[in-house]
C-alpha positions as CSV (number, residue, x, y, z in Angstrom):
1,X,20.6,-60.1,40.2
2,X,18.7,-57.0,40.7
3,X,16.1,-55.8,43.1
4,X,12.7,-54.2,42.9
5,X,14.0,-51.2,44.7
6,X,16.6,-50.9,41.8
7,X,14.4,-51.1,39.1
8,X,13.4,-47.1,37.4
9,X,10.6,-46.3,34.9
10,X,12.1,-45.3,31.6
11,X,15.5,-47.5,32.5
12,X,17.2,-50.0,30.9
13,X,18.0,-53.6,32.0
14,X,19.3,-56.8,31.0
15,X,17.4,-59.9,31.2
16,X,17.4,-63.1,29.2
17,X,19.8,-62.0,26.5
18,X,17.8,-59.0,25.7
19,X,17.6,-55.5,26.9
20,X,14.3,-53.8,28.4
21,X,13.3,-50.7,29.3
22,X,11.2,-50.4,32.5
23,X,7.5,-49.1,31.9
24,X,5.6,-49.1,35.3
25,X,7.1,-50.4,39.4
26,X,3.9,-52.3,40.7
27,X,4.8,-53.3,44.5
28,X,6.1,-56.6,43.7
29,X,6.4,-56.9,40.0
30,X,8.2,-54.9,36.9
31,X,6.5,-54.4,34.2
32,X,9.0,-53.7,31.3
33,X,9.0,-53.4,27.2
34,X,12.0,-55.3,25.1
35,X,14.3,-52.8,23.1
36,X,16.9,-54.3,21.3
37,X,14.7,-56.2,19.0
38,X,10.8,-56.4,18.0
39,X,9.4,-59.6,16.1
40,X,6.7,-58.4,13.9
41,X,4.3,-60.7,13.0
42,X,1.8,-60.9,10.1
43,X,-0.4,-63.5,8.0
44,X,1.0,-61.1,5.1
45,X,4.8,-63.1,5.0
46,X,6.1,-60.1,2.9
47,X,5.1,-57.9,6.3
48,X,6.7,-60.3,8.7
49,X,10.0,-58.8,9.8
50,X,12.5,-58.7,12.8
51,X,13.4,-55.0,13.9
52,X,16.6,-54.2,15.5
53,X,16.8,-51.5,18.4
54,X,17.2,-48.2,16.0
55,X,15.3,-49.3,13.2
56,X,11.9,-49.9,15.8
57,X,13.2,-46.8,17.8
58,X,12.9,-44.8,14.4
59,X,9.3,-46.0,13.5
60,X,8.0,-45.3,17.0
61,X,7.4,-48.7,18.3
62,X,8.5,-47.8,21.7
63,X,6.7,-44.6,21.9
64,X,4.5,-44.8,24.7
65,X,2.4,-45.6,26.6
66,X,0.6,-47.3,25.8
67,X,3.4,-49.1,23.7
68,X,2.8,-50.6,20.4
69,X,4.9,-53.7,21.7
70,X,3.7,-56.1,24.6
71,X,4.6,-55.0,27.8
72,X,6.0,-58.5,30.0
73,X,5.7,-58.6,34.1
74,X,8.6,-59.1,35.7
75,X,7.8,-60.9,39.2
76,X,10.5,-61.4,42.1
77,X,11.6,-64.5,40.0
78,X,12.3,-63.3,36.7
79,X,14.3,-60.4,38.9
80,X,17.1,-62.9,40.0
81,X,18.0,-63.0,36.1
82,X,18.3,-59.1,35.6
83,X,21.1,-56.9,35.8
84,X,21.9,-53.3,34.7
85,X,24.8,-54.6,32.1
86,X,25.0,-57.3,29.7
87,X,25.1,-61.1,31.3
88,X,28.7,-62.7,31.2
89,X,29.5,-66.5,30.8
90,X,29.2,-68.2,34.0
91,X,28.9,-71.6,35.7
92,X,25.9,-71.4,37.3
93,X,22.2,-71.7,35.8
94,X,20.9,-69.2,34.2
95,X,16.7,-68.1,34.9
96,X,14.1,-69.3,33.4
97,X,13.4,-66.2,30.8
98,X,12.0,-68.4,28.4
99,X,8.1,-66.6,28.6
100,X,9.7,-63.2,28.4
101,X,9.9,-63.3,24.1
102,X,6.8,-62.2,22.4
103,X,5.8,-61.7,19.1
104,X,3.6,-58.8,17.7
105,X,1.0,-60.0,15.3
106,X,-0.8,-57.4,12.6
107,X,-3.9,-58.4,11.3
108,X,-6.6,-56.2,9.9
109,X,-9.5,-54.6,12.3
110,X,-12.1,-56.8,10.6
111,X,-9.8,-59.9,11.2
112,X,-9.7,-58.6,14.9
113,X,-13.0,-58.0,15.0
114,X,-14.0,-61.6,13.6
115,X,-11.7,-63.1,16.1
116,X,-12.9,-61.3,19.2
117,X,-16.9,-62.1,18.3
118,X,-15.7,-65.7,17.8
119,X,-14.0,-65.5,21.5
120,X,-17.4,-63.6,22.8
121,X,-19.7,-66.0,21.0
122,X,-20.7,-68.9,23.8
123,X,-20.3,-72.4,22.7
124,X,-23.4,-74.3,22.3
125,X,-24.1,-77.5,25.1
126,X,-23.1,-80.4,23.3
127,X,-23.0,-83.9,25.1
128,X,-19.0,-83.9,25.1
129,X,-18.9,-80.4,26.8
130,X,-21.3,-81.5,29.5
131,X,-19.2,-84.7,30.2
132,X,-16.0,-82.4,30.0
133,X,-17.5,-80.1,32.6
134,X,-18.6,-82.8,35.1
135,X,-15.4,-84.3,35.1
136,X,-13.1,-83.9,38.3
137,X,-10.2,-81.8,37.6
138,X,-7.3,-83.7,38.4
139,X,-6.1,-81.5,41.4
140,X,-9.4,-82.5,43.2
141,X,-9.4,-84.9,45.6
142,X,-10.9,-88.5,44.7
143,X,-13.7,-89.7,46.8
């Protein structure tokens, strides 16, 4: 287990199976970039490949930042499953690092452009919408 106060900018770090390299100290969280693999995505499936550390390393995909991969916060959780060397077999439980994958997805700038209008665009009132949005949430108390 690893503290913040342990934690360095431009260091490595285990966590979850995979190694990281630390990217920014906020005052309670890490914010930190995988190294020793990169999933890149594509709709293209000839384009969609897994990169090992060197290979990604050679084609600049930790150059940064900005970083072309996804940058993951670390918050004083995810710290209890870090450590500055590799995690060995042991009996207790390991922590939850299941959110720390990501993938990296390639799409063209018009593709990103349609997508971000159609997130921008507001939806049109609609009878079911109005119901959904006078609903009670579920965490509100019943009266």
């Amino acid at each position: 287990m690893m503290e913040h106060k342990e934690f360095a900018i431009g260091e490595t770090f285990w966590c979850g199976g995979g190694l990281w390299r630390c990217s920014d100290i906020g005052t309670r969280v890490i914010i930190a970039i995988r190294i020793d693999r990169v999933d890149v995505a594509s709709p293209t499936p000839e384009l969609c490949r897994t990169l090992g550390h060197t290979e990604a390393e050679a084609e600049g995909w930790f150059n940064g930042p900005p970083h072309a991969v996804s940058e993951t916060v670390f918050d004083e959780y995810d710290m209890e499953g870090c450590s500055l060397k590799p995690a060995v077999e042991t009996d207790e439980p390991a922590a939850d690092t299941s959110r720390l994958d990501s993938t990296i997805i390639i799409v063209s700038s018009e593709k990103l452009d349609a997508f971000c209008t159609q997130l921008d665009k507001p939806t049109e009132p609609n009878e079911k919408l109005r119901r959904l949005m006078q609903r009670r949430s579920a965490w509100e108390e019943k009266t």
